[in-house]
N, C-alpha and C positions, 0 to 999 in steps of 0.2 A: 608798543615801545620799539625804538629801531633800535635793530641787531647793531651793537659794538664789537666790530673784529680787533683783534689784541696781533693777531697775525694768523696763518695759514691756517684755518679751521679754529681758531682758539678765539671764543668770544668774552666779552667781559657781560659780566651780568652782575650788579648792584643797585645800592639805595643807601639815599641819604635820611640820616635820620636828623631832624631838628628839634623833635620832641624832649630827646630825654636831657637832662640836665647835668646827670653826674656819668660817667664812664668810670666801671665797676662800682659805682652810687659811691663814687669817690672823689673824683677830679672832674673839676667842672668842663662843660662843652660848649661855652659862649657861641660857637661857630658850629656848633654839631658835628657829626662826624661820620664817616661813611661806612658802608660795609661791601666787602668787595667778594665776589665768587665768581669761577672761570669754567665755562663750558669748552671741551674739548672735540667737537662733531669731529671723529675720526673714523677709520673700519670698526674700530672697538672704540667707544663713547665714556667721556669721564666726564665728572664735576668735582671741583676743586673747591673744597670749602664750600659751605652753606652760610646763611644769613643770620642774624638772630632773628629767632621767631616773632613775630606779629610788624615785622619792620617792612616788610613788600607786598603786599595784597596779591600781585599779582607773577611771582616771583616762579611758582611750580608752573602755572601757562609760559611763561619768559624761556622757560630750559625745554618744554617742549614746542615752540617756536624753532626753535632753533634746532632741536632734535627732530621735527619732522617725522614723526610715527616712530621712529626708531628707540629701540630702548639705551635705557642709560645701565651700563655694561662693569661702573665705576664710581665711585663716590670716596675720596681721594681725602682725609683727614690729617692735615698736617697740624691741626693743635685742639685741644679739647674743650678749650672755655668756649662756655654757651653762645658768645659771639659770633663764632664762627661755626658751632655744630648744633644749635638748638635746632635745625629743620631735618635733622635725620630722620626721625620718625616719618616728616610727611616724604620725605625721599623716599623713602623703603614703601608707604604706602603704595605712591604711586607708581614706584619699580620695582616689586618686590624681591625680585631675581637677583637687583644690585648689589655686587660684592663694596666692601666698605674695604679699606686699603688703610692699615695703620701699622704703627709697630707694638711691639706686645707691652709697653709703657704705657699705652691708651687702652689696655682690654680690660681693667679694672674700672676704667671710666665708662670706657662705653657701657657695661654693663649696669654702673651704679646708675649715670644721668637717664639712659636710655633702655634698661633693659638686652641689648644684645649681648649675645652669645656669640662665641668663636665659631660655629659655623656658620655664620655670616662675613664673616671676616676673614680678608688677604693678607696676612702677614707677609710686609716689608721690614728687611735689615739694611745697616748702614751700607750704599751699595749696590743695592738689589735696582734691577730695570723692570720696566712694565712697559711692553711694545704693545699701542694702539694701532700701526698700523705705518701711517706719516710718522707720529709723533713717536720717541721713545725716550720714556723716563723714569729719570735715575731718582734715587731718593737718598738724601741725608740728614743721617741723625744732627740734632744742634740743641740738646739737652740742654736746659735750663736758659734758651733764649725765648721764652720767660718760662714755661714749665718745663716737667723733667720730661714729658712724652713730645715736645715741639719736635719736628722736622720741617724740611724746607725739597719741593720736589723740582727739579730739573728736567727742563726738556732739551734732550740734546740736539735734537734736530734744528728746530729754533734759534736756538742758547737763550730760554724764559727761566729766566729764577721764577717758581710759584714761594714769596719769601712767608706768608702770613705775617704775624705781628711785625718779624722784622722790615725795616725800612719802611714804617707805618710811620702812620701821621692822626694828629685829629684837624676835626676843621671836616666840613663837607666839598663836594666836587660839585662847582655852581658853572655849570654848563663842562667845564674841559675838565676830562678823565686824564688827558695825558700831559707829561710834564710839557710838552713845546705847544701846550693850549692852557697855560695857564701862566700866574705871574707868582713865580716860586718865591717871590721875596713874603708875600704873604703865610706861605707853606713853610719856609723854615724855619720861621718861630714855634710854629704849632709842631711842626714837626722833630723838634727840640725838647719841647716841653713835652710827648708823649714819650722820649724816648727818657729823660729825664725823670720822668713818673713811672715809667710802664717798664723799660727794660733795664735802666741805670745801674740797676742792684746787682744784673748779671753780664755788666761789661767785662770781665775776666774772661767770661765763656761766649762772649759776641766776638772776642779776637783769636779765640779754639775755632769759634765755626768760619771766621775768615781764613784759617788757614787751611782748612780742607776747602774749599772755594779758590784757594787762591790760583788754579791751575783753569778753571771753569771759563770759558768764554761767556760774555753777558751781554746778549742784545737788549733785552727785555728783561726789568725786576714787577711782578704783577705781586703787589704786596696787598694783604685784608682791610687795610683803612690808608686812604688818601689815595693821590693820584700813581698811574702806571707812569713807569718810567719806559720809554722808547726811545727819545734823544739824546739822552746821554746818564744812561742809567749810573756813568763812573760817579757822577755829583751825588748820588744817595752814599754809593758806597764809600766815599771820599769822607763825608759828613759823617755816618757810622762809624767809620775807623779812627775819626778825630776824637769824637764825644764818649768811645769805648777805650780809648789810651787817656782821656781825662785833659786831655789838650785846651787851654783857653785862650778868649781873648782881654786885652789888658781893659781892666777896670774893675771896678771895686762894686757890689753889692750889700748896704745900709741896711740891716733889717733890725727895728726895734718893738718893745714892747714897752707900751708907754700908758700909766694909770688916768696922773694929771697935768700930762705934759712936759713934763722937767725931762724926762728921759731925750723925749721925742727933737725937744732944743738944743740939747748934746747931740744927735744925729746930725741936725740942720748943721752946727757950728762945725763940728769936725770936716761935712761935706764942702761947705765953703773953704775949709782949710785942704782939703784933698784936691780940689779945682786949681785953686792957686798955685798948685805943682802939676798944672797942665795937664790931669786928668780929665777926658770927656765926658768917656764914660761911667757913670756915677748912678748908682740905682739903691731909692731910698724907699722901703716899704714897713707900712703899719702893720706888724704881723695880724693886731684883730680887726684889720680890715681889707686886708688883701689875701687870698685862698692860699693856702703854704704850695700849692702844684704851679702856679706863677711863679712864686720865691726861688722855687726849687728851679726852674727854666733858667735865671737870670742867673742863680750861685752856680750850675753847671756851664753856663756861657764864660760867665769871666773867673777870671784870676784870684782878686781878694773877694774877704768876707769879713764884715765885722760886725758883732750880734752883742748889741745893748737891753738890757732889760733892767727893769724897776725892781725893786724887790717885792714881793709876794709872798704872805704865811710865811715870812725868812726863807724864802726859796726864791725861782725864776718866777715871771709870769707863765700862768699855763698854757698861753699861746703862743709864747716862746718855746717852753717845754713840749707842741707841740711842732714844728718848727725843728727843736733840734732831735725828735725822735725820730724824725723821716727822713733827718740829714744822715741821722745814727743806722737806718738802715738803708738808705740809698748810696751812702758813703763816698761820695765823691773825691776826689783825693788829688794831692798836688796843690793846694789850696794856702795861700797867706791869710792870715786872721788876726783880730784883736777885739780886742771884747771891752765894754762899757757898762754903766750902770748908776742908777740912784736909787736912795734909799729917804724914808721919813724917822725909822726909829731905830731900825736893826736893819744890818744889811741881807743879802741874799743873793740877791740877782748875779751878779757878779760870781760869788763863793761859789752856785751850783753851777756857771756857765762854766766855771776853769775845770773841773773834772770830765764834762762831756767833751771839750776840746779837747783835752786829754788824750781822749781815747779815739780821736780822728785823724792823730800823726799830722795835723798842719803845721807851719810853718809860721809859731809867732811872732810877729814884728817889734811890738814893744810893749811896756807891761799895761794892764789893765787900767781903765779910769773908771772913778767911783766915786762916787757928790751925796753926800746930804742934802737936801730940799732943794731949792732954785737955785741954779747953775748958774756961778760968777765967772767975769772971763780970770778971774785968776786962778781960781779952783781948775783950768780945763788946759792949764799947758800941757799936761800927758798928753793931750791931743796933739800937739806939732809933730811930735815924736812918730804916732802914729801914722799922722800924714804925709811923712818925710817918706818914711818905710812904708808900705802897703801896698808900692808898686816896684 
């Protein structure tokens, strides 16, 4: 494989995966998705993040290529899901000497997933340098961007964010690693939708770790999944700081749940009525047929939301019900809503959607529409109302 230099001794060393389907057998990977780890050949030798296990064949030859007989000095763990640390073991195999570099947040983990012990382990605090040599790097803590033990290590010589999850993406690297070798309009939907699944929950504490950042010079963001940024690393962190203040753009997101249709016709009608007030963008989705991690990309992009469901067992549908329990903890916020619904005997849909809205502090527009059986246009003027208002 040919050596990727990232800059002055610092190599990129990853793989794409296309195999697996779900990321945490959760959100699907139509595009697959990458895994990224960084060699640092200096006087004293680090690796930054490991791969998930069984995902590079040839991944322990890759590091020492590039190490050159030399041993690796460092093993550098800025977050502890298996993604990024499942290859310790064979690390330690084949270096045994290698100090492992965490903060004392990861030494229950390491222990549980992998068996080590704190004499194998370099305790860093928020802070703390580790001079290789050229390189020297700072480390900071960024608790709960996505677990509580995540940090993000800094090379100051450089100025390389090493960010792991953060400023990640899904979506695989199909020839170009770096952002000015590839066509980012493709990457920013994926990379929307991973942060929107993956980190959303803890945008409170993505705008804590931008503020100790905010003095850091950034050539280089070398993040664990998607492309490195080198030309203009400001656009990830631009796009971060937008998607973690909950900032949207204008348009509306349709998401229904629909038995035998009647529901799904109320979406259609209202949609044509939201057009007509020169709305473009207008995104209409079958909740039981489109994956709730899409739905979820498209209600964190725009402004409104409005969730129709049929009634169910006198309740929501359950794929609504699933739908608003990832809204419930992803929480996204800042948000206009209005909510819809049809029923055949008893209602429901409707009765259970206004309690979870409730409890998401959005901004109602106008009150709920709710039909018995096939939807008449005169049964559906609550919809103008809506239409008017939702943007």
């Amino acid at each position: 494989m040919k050596k990727i230099l990232v800059s002055n001794k610092v190599y990129y060393v990853g793989v794409n995966d296309r195999k697996k389907s779900l990321f945490e057998n959760n959100w699907p990977l139509p595009n697959g998705v990458s895994y990224n780890s960084y060699v640092i050949a200096d006087e004293k030798c680090a690796l930054i993040d490991t791969l998930e296990f069984g995902s590079k064949d040839d991944y322990l030859e890759e590091i020492g290529e590039i190490l050159q007989g030399r041993q690796l000095d460092y093993l550098i763990v800025n977050h502890m899901e298996p993604d990024h640390s499942s290859m310790i073991g064979w690390i330690q195999k084949m270096y045994p000497n290698v100090k492992i570099v965490a903060n004392s947040k990861a030494f229950k983990m390491l222990q549980s997933y992998y068996g080590i012990g704190q004499d194998h382990i370099h305790e860093v605090k928020d802070g703390d340098t580790l001079d290789l040599g050229y390189h020297k790097l700072n480390f900071v803590m960024t608790p709960w961007v996505h677990w509580p033990e995540t940090m993000i290590t800094y090379d100051t010589t450089d100025s390389i964010l090493f960010s792991c999850d953060a400023f990640g993406s899904f979506g695989t690297l199909d020839g170009g690693i770096f952002d000015d070798e590839i066509n980012f309009g493709f990457y920013e939907d994926e990379m929307r939708r991973y942060y929107s699944n993956i980190v959303g929950k803890y945008s409170h504490m993505v705008q804590k770790a931008f503020a100790k950042l905010e003095s850091f010079k950034i050539n280089f963001i070398c993040p664990s999944h998607g492309p490195v940024w080198r030309k203009d690393p400001q656009k990830a962190i631009s796009l971060y700081d937008k998607w973690s203040k909950h900032e949207s753009d204008e348009g509306v997101v349709i998401a229904f749940a629909s038995m035998y249709g009647n529901t799904e016709k109320m979406a259609d009608y209202l949609a044509r009525l939201i057009s007509e007030q020169g709305v473009k963008n207008i995104r209409i989705y079958d909740v039981s047929k489109t994956h709730v991690s899409f739905i979820l990309n498209d209600i964190w992009k725009y402004k409104s939301v409005v969730l129709g469901s049929s009634a169910y067992n006198a309740g929501m549908h359950p794929m609504m019900q699933h739908l608003c329990n990832e809204l419930e903890v992803l929480n996204p916020k800042d948000k206009n809503y209005a909510l819809f619904g049809s029923f055949s005997w008893s209602g429901g849909g409707v009765k259970t959607l206004v309690p979870f809205s409730e409890k998401m502090s959005w901004k109602m527009v106008a009150p709920p529409v709710e039909i018995m059986g096939s939807p008449k246009i005169e049964e559906m003027s609550g919809f103008e109302e809506i239409a008017k208002n939702i943007i």
